[in-house]
C-alpha positions as CSV (number, residue, x, y, z in Angstrom):
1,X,4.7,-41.2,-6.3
2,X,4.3,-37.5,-7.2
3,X,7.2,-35.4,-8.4
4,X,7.4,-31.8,-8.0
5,X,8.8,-28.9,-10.2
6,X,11.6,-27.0,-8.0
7,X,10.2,-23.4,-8.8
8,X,13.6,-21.7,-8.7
9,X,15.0,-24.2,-11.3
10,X,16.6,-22.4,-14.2
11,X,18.6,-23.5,-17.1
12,X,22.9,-22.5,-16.8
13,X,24.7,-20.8,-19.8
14,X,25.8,-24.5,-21.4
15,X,22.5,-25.9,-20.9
16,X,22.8,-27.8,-18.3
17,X,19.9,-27.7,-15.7
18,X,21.3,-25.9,-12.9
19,X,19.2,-25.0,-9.9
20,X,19.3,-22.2,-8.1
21,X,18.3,-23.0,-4.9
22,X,17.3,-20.1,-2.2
23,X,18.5,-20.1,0.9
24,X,17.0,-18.9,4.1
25,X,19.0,-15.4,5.5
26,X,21.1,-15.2,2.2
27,X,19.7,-11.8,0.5
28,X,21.1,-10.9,-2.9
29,X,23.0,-14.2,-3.6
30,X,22.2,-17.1,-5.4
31,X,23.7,-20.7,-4.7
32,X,23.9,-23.5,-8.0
33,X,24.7,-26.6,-8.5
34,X,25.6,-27.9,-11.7
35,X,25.2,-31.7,-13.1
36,X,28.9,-32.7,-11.5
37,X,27.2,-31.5,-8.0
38,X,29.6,-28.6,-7.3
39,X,29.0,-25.6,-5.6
40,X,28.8,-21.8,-6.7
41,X,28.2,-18.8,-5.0
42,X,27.0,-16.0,-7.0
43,X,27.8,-12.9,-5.7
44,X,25.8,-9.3,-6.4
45,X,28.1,-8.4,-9.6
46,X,27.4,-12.4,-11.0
47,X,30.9,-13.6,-10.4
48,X,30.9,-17.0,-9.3
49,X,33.4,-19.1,-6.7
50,X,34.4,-22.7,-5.8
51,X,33.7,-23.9,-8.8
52,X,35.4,-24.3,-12.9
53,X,32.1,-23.8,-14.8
54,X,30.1,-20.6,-14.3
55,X,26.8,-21.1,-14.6
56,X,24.4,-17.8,-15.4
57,X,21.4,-17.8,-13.3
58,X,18.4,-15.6,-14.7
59,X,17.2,-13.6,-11.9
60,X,13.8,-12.9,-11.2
61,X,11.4,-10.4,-10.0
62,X,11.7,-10.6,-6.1
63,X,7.7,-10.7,-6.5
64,X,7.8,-13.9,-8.6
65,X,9.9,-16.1,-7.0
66,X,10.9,-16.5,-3.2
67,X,13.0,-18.9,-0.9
68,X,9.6,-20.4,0.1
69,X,8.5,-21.1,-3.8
70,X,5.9,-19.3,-3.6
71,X,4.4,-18.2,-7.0
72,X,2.0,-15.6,-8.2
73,X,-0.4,-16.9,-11.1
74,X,0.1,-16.9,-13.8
75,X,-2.6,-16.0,-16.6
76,X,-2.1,-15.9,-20.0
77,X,-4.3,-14.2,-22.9
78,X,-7.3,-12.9,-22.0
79,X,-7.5,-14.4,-18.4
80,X,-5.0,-11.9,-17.7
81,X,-7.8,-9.3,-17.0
82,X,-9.6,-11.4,-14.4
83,X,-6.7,-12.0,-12.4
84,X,-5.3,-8.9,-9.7
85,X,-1.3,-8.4,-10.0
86,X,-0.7,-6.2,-7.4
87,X,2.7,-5.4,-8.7
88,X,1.4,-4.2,-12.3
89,X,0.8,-1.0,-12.9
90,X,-0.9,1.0,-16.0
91,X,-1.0,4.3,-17.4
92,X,-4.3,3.7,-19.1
93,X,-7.2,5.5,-18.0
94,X,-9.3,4.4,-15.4
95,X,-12.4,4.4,-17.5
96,X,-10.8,2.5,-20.4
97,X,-9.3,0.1,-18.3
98,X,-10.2,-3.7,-18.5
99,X,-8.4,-5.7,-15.9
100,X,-10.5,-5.1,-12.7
101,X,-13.4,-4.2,-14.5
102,X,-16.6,-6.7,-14.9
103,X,-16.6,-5.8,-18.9
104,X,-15.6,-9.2,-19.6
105,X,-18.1,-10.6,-17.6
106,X,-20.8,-8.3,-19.2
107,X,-20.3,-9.6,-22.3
108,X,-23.0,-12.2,-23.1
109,X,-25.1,-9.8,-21.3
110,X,-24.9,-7.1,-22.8
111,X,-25.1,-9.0,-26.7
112,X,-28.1,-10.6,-25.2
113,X,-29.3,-7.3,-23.9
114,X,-28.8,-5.9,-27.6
115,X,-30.5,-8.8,-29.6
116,X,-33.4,-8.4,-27.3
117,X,-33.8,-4.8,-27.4
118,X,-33.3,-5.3,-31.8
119,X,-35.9,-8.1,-31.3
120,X,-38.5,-5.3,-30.0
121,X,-37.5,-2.5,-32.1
122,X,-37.9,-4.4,-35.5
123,X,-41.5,-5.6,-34.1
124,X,-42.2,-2.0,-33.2
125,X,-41.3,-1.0,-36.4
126,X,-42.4,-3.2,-38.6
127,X,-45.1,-5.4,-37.5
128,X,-46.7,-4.2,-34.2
129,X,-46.0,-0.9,-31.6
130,X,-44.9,-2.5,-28.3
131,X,-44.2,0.7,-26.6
132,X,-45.3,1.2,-22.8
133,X,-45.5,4.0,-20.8
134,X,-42.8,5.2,-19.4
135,X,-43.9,5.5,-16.1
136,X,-42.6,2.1,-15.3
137,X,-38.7,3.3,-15.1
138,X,-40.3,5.9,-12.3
139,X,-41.3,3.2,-10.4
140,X,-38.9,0.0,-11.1
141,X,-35.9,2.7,-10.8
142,X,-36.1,3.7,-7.7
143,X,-37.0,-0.2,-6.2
144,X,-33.6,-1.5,-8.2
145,X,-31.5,1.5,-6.9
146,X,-32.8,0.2,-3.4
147,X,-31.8,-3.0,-3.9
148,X,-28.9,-2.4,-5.6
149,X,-27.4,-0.4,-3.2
150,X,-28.2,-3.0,-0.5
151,X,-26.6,-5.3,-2.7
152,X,-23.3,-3.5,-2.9
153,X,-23.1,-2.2,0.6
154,X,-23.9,-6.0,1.8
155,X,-20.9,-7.0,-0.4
156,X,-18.4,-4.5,0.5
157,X,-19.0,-5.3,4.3
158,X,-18.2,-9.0,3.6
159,X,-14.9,-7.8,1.4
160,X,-13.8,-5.1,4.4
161,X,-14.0,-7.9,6.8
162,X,-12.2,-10.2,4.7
163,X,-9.1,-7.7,4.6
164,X,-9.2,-7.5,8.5
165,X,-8.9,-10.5,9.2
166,X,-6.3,-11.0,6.7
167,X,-4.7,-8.0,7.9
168,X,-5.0,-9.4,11.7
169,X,-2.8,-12.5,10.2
170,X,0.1,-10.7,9.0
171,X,0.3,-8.7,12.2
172,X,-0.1,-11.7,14.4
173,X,2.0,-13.9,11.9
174,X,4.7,-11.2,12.2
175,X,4.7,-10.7,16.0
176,X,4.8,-14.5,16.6
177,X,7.5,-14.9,14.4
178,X,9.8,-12.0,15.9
179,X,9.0,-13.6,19.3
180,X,10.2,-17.2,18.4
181,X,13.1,-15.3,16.7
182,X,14.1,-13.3,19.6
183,X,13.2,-14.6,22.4
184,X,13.6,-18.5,22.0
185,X,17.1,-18.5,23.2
186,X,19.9,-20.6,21.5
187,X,22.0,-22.6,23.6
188,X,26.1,-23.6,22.4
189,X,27.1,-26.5,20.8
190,X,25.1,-29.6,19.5
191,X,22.0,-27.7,21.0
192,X,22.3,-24.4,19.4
193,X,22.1,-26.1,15.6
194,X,19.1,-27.8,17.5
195,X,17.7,-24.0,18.5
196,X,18.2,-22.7,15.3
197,X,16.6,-25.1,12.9
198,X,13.8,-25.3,15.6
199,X,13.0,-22.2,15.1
200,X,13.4,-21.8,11.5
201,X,11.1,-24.8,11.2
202,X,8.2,-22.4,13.6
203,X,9.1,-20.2,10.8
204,X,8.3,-22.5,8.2
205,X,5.3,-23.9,10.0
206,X,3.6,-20.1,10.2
207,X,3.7,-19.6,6.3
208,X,2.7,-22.6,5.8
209,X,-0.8,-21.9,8.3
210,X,-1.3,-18.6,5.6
211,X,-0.8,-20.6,2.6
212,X,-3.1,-23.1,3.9
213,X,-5.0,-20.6,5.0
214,X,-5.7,-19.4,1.3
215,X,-6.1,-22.7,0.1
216,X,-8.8,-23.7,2.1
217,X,-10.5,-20.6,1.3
218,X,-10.4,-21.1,-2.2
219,X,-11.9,-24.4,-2.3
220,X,-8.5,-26.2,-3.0
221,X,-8.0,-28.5,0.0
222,X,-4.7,-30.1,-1.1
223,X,-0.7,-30.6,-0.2
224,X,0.4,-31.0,-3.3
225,X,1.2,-27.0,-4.2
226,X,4.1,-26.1,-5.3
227,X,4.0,-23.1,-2.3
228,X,3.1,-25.5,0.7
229,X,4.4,-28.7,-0.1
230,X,8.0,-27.8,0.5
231,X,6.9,-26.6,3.5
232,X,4.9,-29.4,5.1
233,X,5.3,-32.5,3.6
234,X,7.1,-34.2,6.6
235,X,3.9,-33.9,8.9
236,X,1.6,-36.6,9.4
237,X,-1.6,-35.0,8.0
238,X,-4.9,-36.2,6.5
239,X,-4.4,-34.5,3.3
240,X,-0.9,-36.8,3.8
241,X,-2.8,-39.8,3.3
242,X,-5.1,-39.1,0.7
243,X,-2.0,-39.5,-2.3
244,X,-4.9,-40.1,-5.0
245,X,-5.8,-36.8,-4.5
246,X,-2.6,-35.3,-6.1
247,X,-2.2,-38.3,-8.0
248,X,-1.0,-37.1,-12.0
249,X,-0.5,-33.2,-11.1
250,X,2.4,-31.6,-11.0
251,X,1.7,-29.5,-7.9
252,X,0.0,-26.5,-9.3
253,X,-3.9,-25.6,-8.6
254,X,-4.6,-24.7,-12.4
255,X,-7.7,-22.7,-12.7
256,X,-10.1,-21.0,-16.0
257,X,-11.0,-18.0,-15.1
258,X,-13.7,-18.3,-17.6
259,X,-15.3,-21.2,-16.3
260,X,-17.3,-21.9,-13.1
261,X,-18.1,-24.9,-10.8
262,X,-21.1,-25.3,-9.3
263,X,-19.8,-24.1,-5.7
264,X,-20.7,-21.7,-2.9
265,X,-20.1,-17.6,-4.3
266,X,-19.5,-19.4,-8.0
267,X,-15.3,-19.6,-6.8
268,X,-13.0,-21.0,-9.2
269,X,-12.2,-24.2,-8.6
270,X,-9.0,-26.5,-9.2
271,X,-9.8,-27.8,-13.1
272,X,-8.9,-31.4,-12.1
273,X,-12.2,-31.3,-9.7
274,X,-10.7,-31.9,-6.2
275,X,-13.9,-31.2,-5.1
276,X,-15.5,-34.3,-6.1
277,X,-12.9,-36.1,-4.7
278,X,-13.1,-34.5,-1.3
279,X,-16.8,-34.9,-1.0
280,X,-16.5,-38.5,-1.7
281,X,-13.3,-38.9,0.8
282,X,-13.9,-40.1,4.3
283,X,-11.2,-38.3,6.2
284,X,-11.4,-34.4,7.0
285,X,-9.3,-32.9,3.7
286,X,-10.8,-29.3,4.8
287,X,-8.9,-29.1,8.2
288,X,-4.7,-28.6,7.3
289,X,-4.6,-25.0,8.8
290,X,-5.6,-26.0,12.2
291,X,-3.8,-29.2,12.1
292,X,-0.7,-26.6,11.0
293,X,-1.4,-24.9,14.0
294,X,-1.7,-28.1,16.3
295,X,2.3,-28.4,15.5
296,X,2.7,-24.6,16.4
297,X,1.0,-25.1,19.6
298,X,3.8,-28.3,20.1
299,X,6.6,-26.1,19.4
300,X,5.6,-23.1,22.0
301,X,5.1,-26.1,24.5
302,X,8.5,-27.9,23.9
303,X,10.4,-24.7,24.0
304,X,8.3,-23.3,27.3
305,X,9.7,-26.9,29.0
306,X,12.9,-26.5,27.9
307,X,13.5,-23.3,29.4
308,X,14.5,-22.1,25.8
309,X,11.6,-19.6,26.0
310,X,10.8,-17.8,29.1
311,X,7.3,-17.2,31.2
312,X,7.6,-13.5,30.0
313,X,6.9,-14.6,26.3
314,X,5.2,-18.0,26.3
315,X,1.4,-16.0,27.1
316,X,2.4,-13.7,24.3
317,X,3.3,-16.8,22.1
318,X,-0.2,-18.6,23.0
319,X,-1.9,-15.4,22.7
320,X,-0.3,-15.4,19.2
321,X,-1.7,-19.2,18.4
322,X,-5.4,-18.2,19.6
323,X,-5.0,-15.0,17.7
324,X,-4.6,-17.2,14.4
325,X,-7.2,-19.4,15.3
326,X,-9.2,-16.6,15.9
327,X,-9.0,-15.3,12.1
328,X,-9.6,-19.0,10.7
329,X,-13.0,-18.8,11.8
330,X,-13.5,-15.3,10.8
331,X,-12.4,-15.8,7.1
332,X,-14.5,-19.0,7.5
333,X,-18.1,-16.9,8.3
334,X,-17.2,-14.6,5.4
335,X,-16.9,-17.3,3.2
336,X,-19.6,-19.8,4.3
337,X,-22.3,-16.9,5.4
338,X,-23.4,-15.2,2.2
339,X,-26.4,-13.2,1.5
340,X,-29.6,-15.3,2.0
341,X,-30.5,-17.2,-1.0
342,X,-34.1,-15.1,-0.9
343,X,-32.6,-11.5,-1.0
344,X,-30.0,-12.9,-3.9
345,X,-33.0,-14.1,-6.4
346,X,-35.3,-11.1,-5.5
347,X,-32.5,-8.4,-6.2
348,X,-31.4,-10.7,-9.4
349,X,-35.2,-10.8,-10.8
350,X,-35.9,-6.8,-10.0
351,X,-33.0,-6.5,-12.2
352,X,-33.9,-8.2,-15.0
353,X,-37.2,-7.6,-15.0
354,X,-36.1,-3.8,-14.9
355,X,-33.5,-4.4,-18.0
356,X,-35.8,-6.4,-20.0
357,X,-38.4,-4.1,-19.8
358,X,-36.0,-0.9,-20.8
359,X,-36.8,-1.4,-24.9
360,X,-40.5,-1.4,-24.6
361,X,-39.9,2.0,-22.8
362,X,-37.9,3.4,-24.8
363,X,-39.0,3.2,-28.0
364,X,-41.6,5.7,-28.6
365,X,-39.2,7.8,-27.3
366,X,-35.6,6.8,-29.1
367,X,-36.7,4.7,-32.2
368,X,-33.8,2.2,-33.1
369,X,-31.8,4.6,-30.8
370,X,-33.6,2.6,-28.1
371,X,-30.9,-0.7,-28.8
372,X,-28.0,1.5,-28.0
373,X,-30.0,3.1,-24.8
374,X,-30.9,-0.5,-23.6
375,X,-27.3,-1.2,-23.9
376,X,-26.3,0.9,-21.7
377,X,-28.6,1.3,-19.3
378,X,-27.8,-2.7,-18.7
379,X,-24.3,-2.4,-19.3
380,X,-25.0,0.3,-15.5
381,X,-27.3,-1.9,-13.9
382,X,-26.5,-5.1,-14.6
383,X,-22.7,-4.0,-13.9
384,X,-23.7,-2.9,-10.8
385,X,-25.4,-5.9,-9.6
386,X,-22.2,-7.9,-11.1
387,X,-20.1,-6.2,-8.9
388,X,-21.2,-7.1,-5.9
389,X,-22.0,-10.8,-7.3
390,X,-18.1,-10.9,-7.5
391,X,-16.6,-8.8,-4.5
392,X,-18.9,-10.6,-2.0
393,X,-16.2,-13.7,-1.9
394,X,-13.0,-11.5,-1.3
395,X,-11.1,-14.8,-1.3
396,X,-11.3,-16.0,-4.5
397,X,-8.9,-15.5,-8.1
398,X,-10.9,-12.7,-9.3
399,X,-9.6,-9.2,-10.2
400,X,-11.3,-7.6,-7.6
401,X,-10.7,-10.2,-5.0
402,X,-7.6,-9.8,-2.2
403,X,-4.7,-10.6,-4.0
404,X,-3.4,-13.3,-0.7
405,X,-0.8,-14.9,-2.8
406,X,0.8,-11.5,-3.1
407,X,0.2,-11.5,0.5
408,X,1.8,-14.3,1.6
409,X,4.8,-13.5,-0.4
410,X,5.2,-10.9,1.2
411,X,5.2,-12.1,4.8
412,X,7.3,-14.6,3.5
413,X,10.1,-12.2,2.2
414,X,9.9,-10.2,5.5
415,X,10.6,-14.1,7.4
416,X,13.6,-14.2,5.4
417,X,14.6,-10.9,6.6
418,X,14.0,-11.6,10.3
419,X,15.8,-14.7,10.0
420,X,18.9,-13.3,7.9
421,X,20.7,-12.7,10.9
422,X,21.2,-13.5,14.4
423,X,18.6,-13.0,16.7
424,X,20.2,-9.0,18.1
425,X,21.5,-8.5,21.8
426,X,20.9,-5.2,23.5
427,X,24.8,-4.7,24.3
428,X,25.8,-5.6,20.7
429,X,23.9,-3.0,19.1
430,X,23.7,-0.2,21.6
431,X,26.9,0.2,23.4
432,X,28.8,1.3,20.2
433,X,31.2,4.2,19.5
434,X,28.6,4.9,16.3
435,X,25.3,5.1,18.5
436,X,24.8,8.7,19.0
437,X,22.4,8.9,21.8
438,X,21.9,12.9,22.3
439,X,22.2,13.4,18.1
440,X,21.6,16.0,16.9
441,X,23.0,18.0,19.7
442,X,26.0,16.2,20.2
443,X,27.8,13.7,17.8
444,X,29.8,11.9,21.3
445,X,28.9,7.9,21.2
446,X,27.3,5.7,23.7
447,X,30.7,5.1,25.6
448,X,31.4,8.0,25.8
449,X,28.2,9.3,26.9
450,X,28.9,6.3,29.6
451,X,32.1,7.8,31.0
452,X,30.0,11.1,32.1
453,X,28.1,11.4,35.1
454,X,24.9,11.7,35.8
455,X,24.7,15.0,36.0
456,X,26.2,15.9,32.9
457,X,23.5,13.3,30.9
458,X,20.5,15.4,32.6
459,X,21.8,18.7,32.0
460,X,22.1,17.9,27.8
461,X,19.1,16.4,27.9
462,X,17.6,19.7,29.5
463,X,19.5,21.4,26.8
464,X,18.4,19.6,23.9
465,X,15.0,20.0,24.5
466,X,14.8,23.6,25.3
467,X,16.9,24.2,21.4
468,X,14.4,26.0,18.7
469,X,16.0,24.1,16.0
470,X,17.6,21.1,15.5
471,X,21.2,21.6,15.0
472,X,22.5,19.9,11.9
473,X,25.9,19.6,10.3
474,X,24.7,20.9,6.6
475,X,27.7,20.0,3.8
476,X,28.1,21.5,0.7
477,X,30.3,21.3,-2.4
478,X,33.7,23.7,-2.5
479,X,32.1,25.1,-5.5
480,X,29.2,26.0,-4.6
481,X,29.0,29.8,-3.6
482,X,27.4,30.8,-0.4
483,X,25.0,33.9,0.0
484,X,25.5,35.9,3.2
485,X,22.0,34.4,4.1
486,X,23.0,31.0,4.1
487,X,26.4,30.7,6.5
488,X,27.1,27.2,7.4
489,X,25.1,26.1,10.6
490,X,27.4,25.7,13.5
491,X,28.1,22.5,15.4
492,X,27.3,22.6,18.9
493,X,29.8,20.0,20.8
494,X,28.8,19.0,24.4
C-alpha cells in the first residue's frame, strides 16, 4: 500500500494538521478541515465561517501549488543552478550569472585543463621545450569552429522542435478543453450532476495526458507522482499493476542533478532506478499517455451517442484527440533520434585533441601565461560543445531545458479558470442593458439598440465609421485646472 503526501497540506495556527484542499472553480478561497472534520471557508480577507476554530492557512505562490498538486522542483544548494525556474528573476548580470550557464559543468574540465597545461609548462621550463608551431591552431581552428557550429545548430533544431510540439499541446489541450466545456451540453436533474463531473473528469483526463506526457519523456515511467496520481489512479492501467514499482516512495521522482545514469542524451533519471525495473518488467510501463488518451477517445464517443455533444463539434473533438497523438510521436523522435553516434565522437575528439594541444602552442609564445590562456580557450570551446551536449534533449531537468512542469501548471491554472463557471449562453451575456454595441459612439445598451429599426442600426454604423476620432468620455478631477487647449471632449448620443 502506498501513501501519498496531499501537496496542499499545511499546518493550522494550534497545530493541528489542517488541510487545505483546492477546489476546482473556486479562485481566491481556501476550504479546511480541522481534526473534528468541520468545515471553513476562507474568504479573500482570511476570515473564516461555519466553523468555532479558525485555522490560518499559509498561502502559497499560485506558481507552487495548484488544485491539481502540481509542483515545481524543488532544488536545494547548489543544484539550484542546474534547474530552470521560470518564475525567478535576477538582476545579476548576464555574464556573471550561473544558473543557466554550463560553468558548473565546466568545472572538472577546466581544473583538468589547467593541471595539464601546468604539467607542460613546468616541463618546458624546467626539463625539456615542448613547444610546437603554432600553425596547428590555423588549421585545427577552423575544422572545430566547423564542427562546432554543426554541433550547435543540430542541437538547437532538436530544442525548437521540442517547443513546437509542446506549444502544439497547449493549444490543442486548450481548444479540446473549451469544446468539452462549452459545447457538451448539461441536461437537468440527476443527469446534469452526471454532465458536469463528466466533463470535469475530460478535464482531469487532458492534464493528466501532459503530465504523462513529461514523464515519459523524462525517463520516469511511473503513477506514483504526486502531480498525476490524483488524477488517474482510478483507471485500469499497466503502470496500475506494476505496485512494486512505487513500492517505498512517497510519490515524488527525486533526481541529482549532479549525477548521471547511463541513458539515452545522459537525462537524469529517478534516483531509485525505475529504469532497471522497467527494463526487467514484462508489461508496457512506457505507454500511460496513449492509454490516457484511449479514455479521451471513450469520453468524445459516449457523449457523441448521447446526443450530449453535437455532429458540429464531435470532428473538432476527434481532430483534437489525433492532434495530441500527433505531438506524442513528435516529442518521441526528438527524444529517441539524436545525432549519430559517429558525428558525436568525431566532434568530441576534434575538440579535445584541439584543447589538449593549446599548451604546447602556446608556450613559446605566453610562458606560464600559457596555463591561464589554455584555460580559457577550453573554458570557449569546450563550453561550446557542452552546450549543445545539454540543449539537444530539451526535455530533460536541466537549466536550459523547457521548463514543462511550469508548463503544465500553467495549462492547469487556465482549466481551473474555464471551469470556474458555467459553461456561457449567448443571450445571457449579450442581451444586457451593460453591453454597449456601437461604444464608443454611443453608450445605449443592447436592448435598446434592439427596440430601433433597422434603419436606424445601419445608419450609426455608417456613422461611426466615417468619425476621425474616437469619441471618448475623458474625466478629470474638479481640481484640476483646464487650459483653453484641452476642453472636455463632447459626448455624441445617438
Amino acid at each position: 500500500m502506498v501513501s501519498f503526501k496531499l501537496p496542499w497540506a499545511h499546518r493550522s495556527a494550534n497545530g493541528s494538521a489542517a488541510e487545505t484542499a483546492p477546489l476546482l472553480g473556486a479562485p481566491g478561497q481556501a476550504h479546511t478541515t480541522n481534526q473534528n472534520g468541520n468545515l471553513h471557508r476562507a474568504n479573500g480577507n482570511g476570515n473564516h465561517t461555519n466553523g468555532q476554530t479558525k485555522p490560518r492557512v499559509r498561502w502559497e505562490s499560485p506558481t507552487r501549488h495548484l488544485s491539481y498538486g502540481i509542483q515545481m522542483p524543488q532544488a536545494p544548494g547548489v543544484s539550484r543552478y542546474f534547474i530552470k525556474d521560470p518564475n525567478q528573476r535576477s538582476s545579476v548580470p548576464v555574464f556573471l550569472r550561473l544558473q543557466g550557464s554550463v560553468m558548473p559543468k565546466m568545472i572538472f574540465k577546466t581544473l583538468f585543463v589547467a593541471a595539464w597545461a601546468t604539467l607542460v609548462t613546468a616541463i618546458s621550463t624546467y626539463f625539456y621545450d615542448l613547444s610546437i608551431n603554432n600553425i596547428l591552431l590555423t588549421v585545427l581552428g577552423v575544422v572545430v569552429g566547423l564542427a562546432l557550429s554543426f554541433r550547435s545548430s543540430t542541437a538547437y533544431e532538436r530544442y525548437n522542435d521540442g517547443r513546437k510540439y509542446w506549444a502544439l499541446l497547449t493549444q490543442t489541450c486548450r481548444n479540446l478543453a473549451r469544446v468539452i466545456w462549452v459545447s457538451v451540453e448539461e441536461r437537468s436533474g440527476e443527469q446534469g450532476k452526471d454532465d458536469v463531473l463528466g466533463k470535469l473528469t475530460a478535464l482531469n483526463l487532458i492534464i493528466a495526458f501532459t503530465i504523462a506526457l513529461k514523464h515519459k519523456l523524462r525517463f520516469e515511467p511511473l503513477i506514483c507522482y504526486e502531480d498525476l496520481t490524483g488524477l488517474i489512479g482510478y483507471l485500469d492501467t499497466f503502470l496500475k499493476e506494476q505496485n512494486g514499482l512505487c513500492a517505498g516512495q512517497n510519490g515524488n521522482a527525486p533526481y541529482d542533478p549532479l549525477k548521471k545514469a547511463n541513458g539515452a542524451h545522459g537525462l537524469r533519471f529517478p534516483a531509485f532506478g525505475a529504469q532497471k525495473l522497467i527494463r526487467e518488467s514484462e508489461k508496457p510501463l512506457e505507454q500511460l499517455p496513449l492509454e490516457i488518451l484511449s479514455h479521451i477517445s471513450a469520453y468524445i464517443d459516449y457523449v457523441s451517442k448521447n446526443g450530449t455533444l453535437v455532429s458540429t463539434h464531435q470532428g473538432e473533438a476527434v481532430s483534437a484527440v489525433a492532434t495530441l497523438n500527433e505531438v506524442l510521436t513528435g516529442t518521441e523522435r526528438v527524444l529517441e533520434t539524436p545525432l549519430p553516434a559517429a558525428y558525436t565522437i568525431a566532434i568530441s575528439q576534434i575538440t579535445w585533441v584541439y584543447v589538449l594541444l593549446l599548451p604546447f602552442q602556446l608556450f613559446s609564445y605566453l610562458g606560464w601565461v600559457t596555463i591561464p590562456g589554455s584555460i580559457v580557450g577550453a573554458y570557449i570551446i569546450l563550453g561550446l560543445s557542452t552546450i549543445g551536449e545539454e540543449v539537444e534533449n530539451p526535455f530533460g531537468h536541466d537549466a536550459n531545458d523547457l521548463p514543462l512542469d511550469y508548463y503544465c501548471e500553467r495549462l492547469a491554472r487556465e482549466f481551473s479558470v474555464i471551469a470556474a463557471t458555467p459553461p456561457p449562453r449567448y443571450n445571457e451575456f449579450a442581451e444586457r442593458e451593460d453591453n454597449y454595441v456601437l461604444y464608443p459612439l454611443s453608450l445605449s445598451g443592447f436592448t435598446e439598440w434592439k427596440t430601433r429599426s433597422m434603419r436606424d442600426i445601419r445608419a450609426a454604423l455608417r456613422t461611426n465609421a466615417s468619425l476621425d476620432t474616437p469619441i471618448f468620455t475623458t474625466t478629470r478631477p474638479r481640481d484640476e485646472e483646464e487650459s483653453p487647449d484641452q476642453q472636455p471632449l463632447p459626448t455624441q448620443t445617438v
